[in-house]
C-alpha positions as CSV (number, residue, x, y, z in Angstrom):
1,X,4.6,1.1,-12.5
2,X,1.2,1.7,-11.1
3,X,-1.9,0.6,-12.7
4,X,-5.2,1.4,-11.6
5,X,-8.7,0.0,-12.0
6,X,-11.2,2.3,-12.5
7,X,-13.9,-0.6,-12.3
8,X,-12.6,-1.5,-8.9
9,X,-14.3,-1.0,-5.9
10,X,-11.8,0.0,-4.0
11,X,-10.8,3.6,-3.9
12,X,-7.8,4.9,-6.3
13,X,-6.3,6.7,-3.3
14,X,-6.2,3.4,-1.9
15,X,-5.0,1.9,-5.5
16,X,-2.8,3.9,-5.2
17,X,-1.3,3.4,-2.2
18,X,-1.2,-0.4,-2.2
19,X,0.6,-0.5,-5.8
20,X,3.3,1.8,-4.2
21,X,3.2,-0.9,-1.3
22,X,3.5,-3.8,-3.3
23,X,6.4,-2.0,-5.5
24,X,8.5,-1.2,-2.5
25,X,8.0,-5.0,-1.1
26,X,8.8,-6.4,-4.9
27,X,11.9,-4.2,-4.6
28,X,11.2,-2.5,-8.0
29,X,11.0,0.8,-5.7
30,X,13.8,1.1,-3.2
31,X,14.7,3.4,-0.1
32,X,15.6,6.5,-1.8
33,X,13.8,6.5,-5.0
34,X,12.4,9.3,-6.2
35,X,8.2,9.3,-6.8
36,X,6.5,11.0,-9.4
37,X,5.2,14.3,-8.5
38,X,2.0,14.9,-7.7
39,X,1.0,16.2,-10.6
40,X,3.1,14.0,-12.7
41,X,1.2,10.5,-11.1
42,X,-2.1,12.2,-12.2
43,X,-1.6,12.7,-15.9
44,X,0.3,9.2,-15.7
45,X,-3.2,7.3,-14.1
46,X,-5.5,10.1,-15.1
47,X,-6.9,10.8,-11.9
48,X,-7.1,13.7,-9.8
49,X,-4.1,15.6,-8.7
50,X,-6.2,15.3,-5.0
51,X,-6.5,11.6,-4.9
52,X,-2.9,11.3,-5.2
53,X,-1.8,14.0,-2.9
54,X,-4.1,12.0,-0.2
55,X,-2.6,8.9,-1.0
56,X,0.8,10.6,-0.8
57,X,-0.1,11.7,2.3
58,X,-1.3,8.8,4.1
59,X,2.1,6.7,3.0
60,X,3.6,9.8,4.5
61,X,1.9,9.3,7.7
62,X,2.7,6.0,7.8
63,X,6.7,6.8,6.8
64,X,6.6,4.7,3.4
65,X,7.7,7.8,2.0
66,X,9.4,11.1,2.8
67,X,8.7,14.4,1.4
68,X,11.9,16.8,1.2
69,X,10.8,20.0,0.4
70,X,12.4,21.6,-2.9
71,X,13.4,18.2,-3.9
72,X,10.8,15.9,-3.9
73,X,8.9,12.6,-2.8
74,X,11.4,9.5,-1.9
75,X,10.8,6.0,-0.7
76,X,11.6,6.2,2.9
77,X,15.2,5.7,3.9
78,X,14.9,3.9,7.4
79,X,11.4,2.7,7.0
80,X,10.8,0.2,9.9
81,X,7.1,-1.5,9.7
82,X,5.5,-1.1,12.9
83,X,2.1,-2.3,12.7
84,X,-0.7,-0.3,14.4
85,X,-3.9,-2.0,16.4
86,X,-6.3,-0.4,13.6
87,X,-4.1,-2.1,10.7
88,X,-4.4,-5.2,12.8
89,X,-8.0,-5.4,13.4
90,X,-8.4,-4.3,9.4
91,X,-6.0,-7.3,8.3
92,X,-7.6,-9.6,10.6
93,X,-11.2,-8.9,8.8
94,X,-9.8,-8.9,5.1
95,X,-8.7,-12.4,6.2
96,X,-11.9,-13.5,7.9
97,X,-13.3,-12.8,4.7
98,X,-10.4,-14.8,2.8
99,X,-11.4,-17.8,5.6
100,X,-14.8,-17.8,4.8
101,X,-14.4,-17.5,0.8
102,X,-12.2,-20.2,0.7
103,X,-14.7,-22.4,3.0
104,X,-17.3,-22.2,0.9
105,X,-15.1,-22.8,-2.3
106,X,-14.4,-26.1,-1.0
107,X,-10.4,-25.2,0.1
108,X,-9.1,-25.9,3.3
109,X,-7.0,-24.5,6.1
110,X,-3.8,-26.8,4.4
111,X,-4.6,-25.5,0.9
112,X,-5.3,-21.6,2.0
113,X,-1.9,-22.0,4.4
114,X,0.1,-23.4,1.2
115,X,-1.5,-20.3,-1.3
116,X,-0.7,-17.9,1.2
117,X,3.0,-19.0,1.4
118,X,3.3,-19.4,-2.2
119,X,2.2,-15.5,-2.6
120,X,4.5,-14.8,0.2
121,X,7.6,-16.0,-1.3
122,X,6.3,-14.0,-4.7
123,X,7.2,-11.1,-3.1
């Protein structure tokens, strides 16, 4: 279910938290699945019971999931996406960067509208 890089830059909290992400949207996790414990996601990805306990927590915050005490950690039941103006500024410089790899790879705005749409319907 979740696979993590340990070559990556980016952080497995974050790993961590965007595979969850990208499950939920692929529909392979859906409102009112249960999550692996804590403890349970860390001997699965070998990484420390922390890490996953923060990235637990941020999807919390951001009421991806829900945490019923005595029961467990579910995919969020009436998750509504509400983006925030810090999410926004952070997508809008991931794709700047998209903008200006694709530039100087030769591609242009038709080709880089077309691959995003084609990744969008993957999902």
């Amino acid at each position: 279910m979740i696979e993590i890089n340990s070559k990556s830059s980016t952080p497995i909290y974050e790993q961590i938290i965007n595979e969850i992400k990208e499950c939920i949207l692929k529909g392979i996790l859906k409102p009112g699945d249960k999550l692996p414990s804590v403890r349970e996601l860390s001997t699965m990805i070998t990484a420390n019971p922390n890490t996953v306990a923060k990235a637990y927590k941020e999807l919390e915050r951001s009421k991806t999931i829900e945490v019923i005490r005595g029961k467990g950690t579910f995919v969020a039941e009436n998750y509504t996406p509400s983006p925030t103006d810090d999410k926004l500024e952070e997508l809008k410089e991931l794709m700047k960067k998209i903008v200006i790899e694709a530039h100087y790879m030769g591609l242009d705005k038709n080709y880089l509208s077309n691959l995003l749409n084609d990744i969008y319907n993957e999902f």
